[in-house]
VOTIKE-771255 format. One record per residue (C-alpha): residue in three letters; y, z, x. Coordinates in steps of 0.02 Angstrom, whole numbers, plus 50000, padded with zeros to 5 digits. Each point is the difference from the previous one (the first is absolute). Layout:
<sites>
AlaYZX/...
</sites>
This chain:
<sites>
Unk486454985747055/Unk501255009950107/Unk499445002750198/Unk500375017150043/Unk499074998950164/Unk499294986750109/Unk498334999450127/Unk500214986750132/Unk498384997550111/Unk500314991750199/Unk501385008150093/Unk500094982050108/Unk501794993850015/Unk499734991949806/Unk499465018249916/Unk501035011850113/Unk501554987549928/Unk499655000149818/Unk499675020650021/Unk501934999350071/Unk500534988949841/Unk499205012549873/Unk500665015750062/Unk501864990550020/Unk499864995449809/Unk499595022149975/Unk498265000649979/Unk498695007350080/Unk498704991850101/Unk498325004850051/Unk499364988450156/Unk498434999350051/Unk499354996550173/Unk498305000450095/Unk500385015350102/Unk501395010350010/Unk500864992750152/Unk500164983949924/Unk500655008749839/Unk501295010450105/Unk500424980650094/Unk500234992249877/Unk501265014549911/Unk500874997850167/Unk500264981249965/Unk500915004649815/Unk501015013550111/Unk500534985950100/Unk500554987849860/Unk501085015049953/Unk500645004550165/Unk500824983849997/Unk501035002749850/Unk500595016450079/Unk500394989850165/Unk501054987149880/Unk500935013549904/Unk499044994849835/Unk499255016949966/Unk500205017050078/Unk498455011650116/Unk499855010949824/Unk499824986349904/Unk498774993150096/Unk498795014750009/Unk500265001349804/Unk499024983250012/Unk498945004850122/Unk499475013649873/Unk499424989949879/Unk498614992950113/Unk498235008650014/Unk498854993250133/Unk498125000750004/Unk498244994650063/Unk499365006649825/Unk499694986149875/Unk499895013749871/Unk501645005450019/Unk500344984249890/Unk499295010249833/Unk501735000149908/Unk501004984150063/Unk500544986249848/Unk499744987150130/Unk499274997250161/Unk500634984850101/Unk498334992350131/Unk500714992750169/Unk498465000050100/Unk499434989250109/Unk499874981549913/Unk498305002349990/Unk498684998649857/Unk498855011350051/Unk501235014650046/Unk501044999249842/Unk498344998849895/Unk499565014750090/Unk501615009449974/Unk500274993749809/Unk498015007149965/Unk500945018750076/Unk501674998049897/Unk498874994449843/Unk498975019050003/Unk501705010450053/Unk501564993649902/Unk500465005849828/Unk499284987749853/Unk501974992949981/Unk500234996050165/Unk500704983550067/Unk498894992750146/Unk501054987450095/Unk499864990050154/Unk501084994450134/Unk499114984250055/Unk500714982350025/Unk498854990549972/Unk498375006049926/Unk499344997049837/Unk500615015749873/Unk498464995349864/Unk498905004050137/Unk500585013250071/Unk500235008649797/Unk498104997249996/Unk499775015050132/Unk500525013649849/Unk499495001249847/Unk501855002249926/Unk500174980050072/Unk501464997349846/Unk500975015250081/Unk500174990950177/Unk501384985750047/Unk500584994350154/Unk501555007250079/Unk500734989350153/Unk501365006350116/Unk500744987450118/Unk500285006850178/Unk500895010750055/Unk499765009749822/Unk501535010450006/Unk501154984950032/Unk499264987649899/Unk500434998649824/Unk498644988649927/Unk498315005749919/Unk498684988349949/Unk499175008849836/Unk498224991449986/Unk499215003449832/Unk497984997750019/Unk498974988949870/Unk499425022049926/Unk501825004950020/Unk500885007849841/Unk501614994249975/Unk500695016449970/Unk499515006250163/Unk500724982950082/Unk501655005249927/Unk499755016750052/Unk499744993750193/Unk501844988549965/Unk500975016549943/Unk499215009550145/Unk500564985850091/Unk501755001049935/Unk500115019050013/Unk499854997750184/Unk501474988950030/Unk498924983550014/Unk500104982849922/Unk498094997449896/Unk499624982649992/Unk498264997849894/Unk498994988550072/Unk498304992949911/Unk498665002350118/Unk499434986750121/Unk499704996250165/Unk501415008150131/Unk500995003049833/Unk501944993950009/Unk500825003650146/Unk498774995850140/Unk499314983949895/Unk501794994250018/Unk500425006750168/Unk498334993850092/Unk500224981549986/Unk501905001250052/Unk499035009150158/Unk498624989050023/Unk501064983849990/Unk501035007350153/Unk498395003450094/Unk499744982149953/Unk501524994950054/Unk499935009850177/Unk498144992050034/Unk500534982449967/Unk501745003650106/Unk501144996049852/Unk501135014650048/Unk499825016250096/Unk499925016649934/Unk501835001550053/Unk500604983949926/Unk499055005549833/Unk500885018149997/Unk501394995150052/Unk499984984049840/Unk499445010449879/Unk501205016850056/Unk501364985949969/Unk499124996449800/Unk500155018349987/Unk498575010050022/Unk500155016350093/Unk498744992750137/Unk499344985750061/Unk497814996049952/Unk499685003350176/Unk500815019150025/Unk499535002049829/Unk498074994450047/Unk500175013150152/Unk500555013349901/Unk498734998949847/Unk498694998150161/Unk499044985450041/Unk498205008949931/Unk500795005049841/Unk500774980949985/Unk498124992950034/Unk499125013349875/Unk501164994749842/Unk499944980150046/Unk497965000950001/Unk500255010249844/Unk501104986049918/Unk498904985750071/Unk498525009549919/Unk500984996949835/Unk501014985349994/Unk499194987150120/Unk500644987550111/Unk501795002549959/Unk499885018050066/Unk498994992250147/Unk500625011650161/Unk500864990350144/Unk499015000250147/Unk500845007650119/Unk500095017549897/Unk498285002750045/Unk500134998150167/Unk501545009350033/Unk499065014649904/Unk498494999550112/Unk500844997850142/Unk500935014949965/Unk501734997349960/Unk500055009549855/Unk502065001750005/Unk501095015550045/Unk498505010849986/Unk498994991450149/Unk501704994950101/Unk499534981949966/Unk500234988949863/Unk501334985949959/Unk500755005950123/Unk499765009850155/Unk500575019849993/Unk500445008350160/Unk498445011449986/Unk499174985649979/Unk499784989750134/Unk499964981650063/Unk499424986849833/Unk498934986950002/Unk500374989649834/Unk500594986250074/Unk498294998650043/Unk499515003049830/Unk500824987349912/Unk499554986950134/Unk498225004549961/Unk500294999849809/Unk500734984550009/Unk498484991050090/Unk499005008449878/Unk501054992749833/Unk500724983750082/Unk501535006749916/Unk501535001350092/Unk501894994849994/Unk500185002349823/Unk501715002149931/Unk500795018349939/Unk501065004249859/Unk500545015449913/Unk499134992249832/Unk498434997450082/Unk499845019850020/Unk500815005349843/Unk499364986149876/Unk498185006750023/Unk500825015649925/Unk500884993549876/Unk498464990349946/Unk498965014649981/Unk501155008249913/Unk499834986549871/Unk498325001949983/Unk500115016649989/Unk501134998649855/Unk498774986049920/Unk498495014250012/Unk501165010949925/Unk499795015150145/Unk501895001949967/Unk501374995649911/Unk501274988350079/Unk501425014850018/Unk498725013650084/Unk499504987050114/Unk501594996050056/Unk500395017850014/Unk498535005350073/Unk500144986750155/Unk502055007350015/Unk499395018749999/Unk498194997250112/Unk500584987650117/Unk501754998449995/Unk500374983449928/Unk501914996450020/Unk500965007149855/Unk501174983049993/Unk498364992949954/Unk499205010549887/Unk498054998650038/Unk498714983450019/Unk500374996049802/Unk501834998250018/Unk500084993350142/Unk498974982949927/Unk501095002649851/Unk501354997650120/Unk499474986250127/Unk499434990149863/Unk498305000849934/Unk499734981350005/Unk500515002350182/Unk498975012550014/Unk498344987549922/Unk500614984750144/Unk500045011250137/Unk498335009549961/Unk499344980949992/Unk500634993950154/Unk499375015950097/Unk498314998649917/Unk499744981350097/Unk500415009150154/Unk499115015750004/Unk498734999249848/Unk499465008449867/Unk500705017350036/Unk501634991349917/Unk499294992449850/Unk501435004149854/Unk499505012249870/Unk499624992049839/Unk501375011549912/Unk501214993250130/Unk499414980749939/Unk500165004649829/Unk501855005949984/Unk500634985150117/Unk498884989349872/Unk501005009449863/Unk501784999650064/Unk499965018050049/Unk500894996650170/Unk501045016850015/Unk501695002350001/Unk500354982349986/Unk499084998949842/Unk500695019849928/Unk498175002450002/Unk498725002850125/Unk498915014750050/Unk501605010949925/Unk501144993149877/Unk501984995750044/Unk501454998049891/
</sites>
């Protein structure tokens, strides 16, 4: 099926984004927004995205209102009649989107595409709010849209495959990197980035390391930032609302560090609040010193050692199981972790990265941390298997990839 035009409905930072990344591909998009201030805000946002390509020289002012052009906004669902797909970023709420999907269901034309923006939340339910539930597949942009190249494309249990293939050539036709991902909870990306997160929260609360010594350590592996700016950027809410999500799922391995509670409640939420990790100069004086002195007498954990492992092996290990539950293949994995979070290109994503250190390394050290911090480190039994096996890597010319 060929997309001639495209409904997104939200104008929040998300939908006002992937409006900007439609019309910069050349094709029309209809947005839809509760009133029409909103709608005319959030226009101005996809303005602004453009406005700073003028500024840099990468496009010129006629140019840009060409693009603009191509962007109708509205606080008129029905003005969705004749789109080939609409894309949901609402609120990440159930009740809203089923409320919004039931609209879309009675308005779009029988071919349509319904697709949604969320993170985290379950695509077979939310198909089950229209009746055309094998027509609907999740469509995740990573933040900011119109930088980020990755997009998680989450088929539901009712989703044709036609139509998922149809969302990955979208995805393509936009200038984007598709990734499919088999549905589960938090999908690919945040089920591997959360526990690299959470272990650093762990980490801070048991005064292994400071936030600065752990961006500063893990800057030097060669991520683009450090767990804690990262944690401060994503917000501290948003980092709480995905790790009770994952908990929900997986257990005690996915168990949420103390501390991220507390720093949520107590309202360091990151650079949106002024207070996070760290301290922002709208944000006043800090108190989580305090906080981890009171976690700590809470635990009776404290002085435990850092390491760069200890945050990234969580990720690597879940990447593994990932792999073992088949939610992606070992490549888009690796990809997806490069393009979503920035995994250093010298080391190619979680998957390469074992293939690399050694993936009988990679089995002792998961051990040894497991008798010092618990279960949360228990080795995947894929991992077990290929050590078992003689699939140790590079070493070997065979691990997760194979080397000759």
């Amino acid at each position: 099926m060929y997309i001639y035009k495209a409904g997104v409905v939200g104008g929040g930072a998300m939908g006002a984004e992937i409006a900007q990344v439609i019309t910069y591909s050349g094709l029309p998009v209809v947005l839809v927004e509760l009133s029409m201030e909103l709608a005319e805000k959030a226009k101005e946002k996809t303005r602004k995205i453009y406005q700073g390509r003028v500024s840099k020289g990468k496009m010129t002012d006629s140019e840009l209102e060409n693009k603009m052009a191509l962007i109708t906004v509205t606080d008129k669902m029905e003005d969705l009649a004749d789109v080939d797909i609409v894309i949901e970023a609402v609120p990440e709420n159930l009740k809203i989107k089923e409320e919004v999907y039931k609209k879309l269901d009675e308005i779009v034309q029988p071919e349509a595409i319904f697709v949604s923006n969320t993170s985290a939340l379950s695509i077979t339910k939310m198909a089950s709010f229209v009746k055309r539930s094998e027509r609907f597949a999740g469509m995740h942009f990573f933040n900011p849209a119109h930088v980020m190249k990755l997009v998680e494309v989450i088929p539901g249990l009712q989703t044709d495959e036609e139509v998922t293939q149809d969302v990955v050539a979208f995805a393509e036709s936009l200038r984007k990197i598709p990734v499919i991902v088999q549905e589960c909870g938090g999908f690919l990306v945040n089920r591997l980035l959360m526990p690299y997160l959470n272990e650093a929260v762990f980490a801070l609360q048991e005064g292994a390391a400071t936030a600065e010594e752990m961006d500063k350590a893990m800057a030097d592996f060669g991520l683009p930032m450090g767990p804690a700016s990262l944690a401060d950027m994503l917000g501290l809410d948003v980092c709480v609302a995905v790790a009770d999500i994952l908990y929900d799922f997986y257990g005690e391995r996915m168990k949420p560090a103390e501390m991220l509670r507390k720093m949520m409640e107590a309202g360091r939420l990151g650079t949106k609040s002024g207070k996070g990790f760290y301290t922002y100069p709208e944000g006043g004086t800090g108190d989580l010193a305090a906080m981890i002195e009171e976690t700590q007498k809470e635990t009776g954990v404290k002085g435990t050692d850092f390491s760069v492992h200890r945050l990234i092996f969580p990720m690597v290990n879940e990447a593994i199981i990932c792999l073992q539950e088949k939610v992606a293949s070992a490549r888009d994995i690796d990809i997806a972790m490069m393009a979503g979070t920035g995994f250093p290109r010298g080391k190619e994503g979680p998957l390469h990265y074992a293939d690399e250190v050694g993936l009988d390394s990679v089995l002792t050290e998961m051990e040894a941390l497991k008798k010092k911090f618990g279960m949360r480190f228990h080795p995947a039994p894929m991992l077990k298997r290929m050590v078992a096996a003689g699939y140790l890597g590079k070493k070997s010319n065979k691990g997760f990839f194979d080397y000759v």
